[in-house]
N, C-alpha and C positions, 0 to 999 in steps of 0.2 A: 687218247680221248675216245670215248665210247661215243658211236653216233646216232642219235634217237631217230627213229622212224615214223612218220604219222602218218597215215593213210594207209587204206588197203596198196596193193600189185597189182600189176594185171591181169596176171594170173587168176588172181582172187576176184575181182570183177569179171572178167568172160567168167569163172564156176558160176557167180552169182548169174550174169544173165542167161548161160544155157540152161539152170535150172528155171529160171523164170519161162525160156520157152519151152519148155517140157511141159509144167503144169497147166500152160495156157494151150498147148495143141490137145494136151485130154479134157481141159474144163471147158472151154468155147461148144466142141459140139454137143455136150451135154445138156449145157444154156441156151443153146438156140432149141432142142427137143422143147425142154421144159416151157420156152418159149411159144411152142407149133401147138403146143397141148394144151395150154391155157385158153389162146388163140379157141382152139378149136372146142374149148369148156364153155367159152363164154359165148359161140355164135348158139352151141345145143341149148344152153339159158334161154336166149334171145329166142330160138323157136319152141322154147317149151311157154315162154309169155303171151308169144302169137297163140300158141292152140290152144291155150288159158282163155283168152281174151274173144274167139271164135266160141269157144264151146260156152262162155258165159252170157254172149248173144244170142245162139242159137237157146239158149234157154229162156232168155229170156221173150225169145220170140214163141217159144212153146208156148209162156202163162199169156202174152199175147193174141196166141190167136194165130199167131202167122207160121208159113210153112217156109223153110229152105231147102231148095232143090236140090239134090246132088250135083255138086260142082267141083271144079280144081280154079282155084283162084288166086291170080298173080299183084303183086303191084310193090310200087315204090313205097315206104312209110315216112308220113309226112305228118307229125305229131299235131294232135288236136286233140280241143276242153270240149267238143261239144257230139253229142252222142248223136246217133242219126234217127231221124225223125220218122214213126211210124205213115206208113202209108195207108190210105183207106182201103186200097183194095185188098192187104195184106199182104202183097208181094215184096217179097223180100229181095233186093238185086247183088250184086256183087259191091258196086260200091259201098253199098249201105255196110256193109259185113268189113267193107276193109276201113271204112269209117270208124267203126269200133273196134278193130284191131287196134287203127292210129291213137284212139283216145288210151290205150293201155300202154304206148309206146313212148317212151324219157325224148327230149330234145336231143340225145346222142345219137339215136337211131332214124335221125332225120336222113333223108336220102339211102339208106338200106334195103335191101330188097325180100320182100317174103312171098311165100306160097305155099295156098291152105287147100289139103282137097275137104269136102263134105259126100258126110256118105246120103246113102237115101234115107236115112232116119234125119237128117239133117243136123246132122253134129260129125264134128271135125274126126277124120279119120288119121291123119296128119299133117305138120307145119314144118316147114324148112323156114332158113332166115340164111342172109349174105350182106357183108355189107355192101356188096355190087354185087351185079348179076355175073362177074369177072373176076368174083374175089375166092381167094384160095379157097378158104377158113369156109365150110357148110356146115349148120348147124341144124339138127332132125332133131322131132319129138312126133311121138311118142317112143320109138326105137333111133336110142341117138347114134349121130352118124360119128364114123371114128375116119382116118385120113386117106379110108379109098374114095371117099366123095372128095377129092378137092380138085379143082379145076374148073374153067369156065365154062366147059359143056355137061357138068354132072350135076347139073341142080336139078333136074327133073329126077334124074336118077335116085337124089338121094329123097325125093321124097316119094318115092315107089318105096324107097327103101324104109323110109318113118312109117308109111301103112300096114308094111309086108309081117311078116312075120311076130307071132306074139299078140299081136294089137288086136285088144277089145273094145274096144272106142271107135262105134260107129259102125257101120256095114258096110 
C-alpha cells in the first residue's frame, strides 16, 4: 500500500517562516523611513498654510491701512470662522495675526503648535508648524525643513532655518 501524504514537513514550514523573516527585517525599516518622510511632508504643508495664511493678512492689512511690525510670533492653533477685527488705531497685535492663521487652520490642527517671524516690510519671512512644541516631525516654509530639525529644542532652529538662505519673502 502506497501511503498518501497531506500537508507540508517541518522542514518545509521553518523554509517558509525563515523566509518570511528575511523579508520583514529588510521591508519594516524601509516602512517606517517612508513613514518619518511623510510625517515630515505633511508638518512642511502645515507651515507652508501658516505662511500662506500670514502673508494673506499682512496684505490685507496693507489695502487696510495698517502696519505689522517685525515680529517672531509663537502660539498654539485653535481653529476659528471668525477673522479679527480691525482696530481703529491701526495697530495690528500678535494675537490678531495668529487669529487669522487659526481661521485658515482644519479642526485637525487643533492644539498644534506654529511660529511665524515677520520681517520689517511686514510680511512673513518664515513659518514652522509642530504638532507639539515636543513633537519630532518640524515643518519649515519657505525653506523646508528635512530631519536635522527634529527634536524638542529645534523649533526655533528650524525656523532661523525657513528664513536663512534663498528666502525672498520679506526682509
Amino acid at each position: 500500500m502506497k501511503k498518501l501524504s497531506k500537508g507540508f514537513t517541518l522542514v518545509e514550514l521553518i523554509v517558509v517562516i525563515a523566509i518570511i523573516g528575511v523579508l520583514a527585517a529588510i521591508l519594516v525599516p524601509a516602512l517606517l523611513g517612508y513613514i518619518k518622510d511623510s510625517k515630515l511632508t505633511s508638518a512642511n504643508s502645515s507651515a507652508k498654510t501658516i505662511y500662506t495664511a500670514a502673508s494673506n493678512y499682512a496684505q490685507k492689512c496693507v489695502v487696510e491701512g495698517c502696519k505689522i511690525n517685525s515680529m517672531v510670533l509663537q502660539g498654539t492653533i485653535t481653529p476659528t470662522d471668525s477673522m479679527p477685527a480691525w482696530r481703529a488705531d491701526g495697530v495690528v497685535t500678535n494675537q490678531m495675526i495668529l487669529q487669522a492663521i487659526n481661521c485658515s487652520m482644519g479642526a485637525d490642527a487643533k492644539g498644534s503648535y506654529c511660529a511665524v517671524m515677520i520681517g520689517t516690510n511686514g510680511f512673513p519671512k518664515g513659518a514652522v508648524w509642530a504638532k507639539s512644541q515636543n513633537d519630532p516631525y518640524i515643518g519649515a516654509y519657505p525653506n523646508e525643513a528635512d530631519d536635522t530639525f527634529t527634536g524638542n529644542s529645534k523649533f526655533m532652529d528650524a525656523l532661523d532655518h525657513a528664513v536663512a538662505v534663498g528666502s525672498s519673502s520679506g526682509s
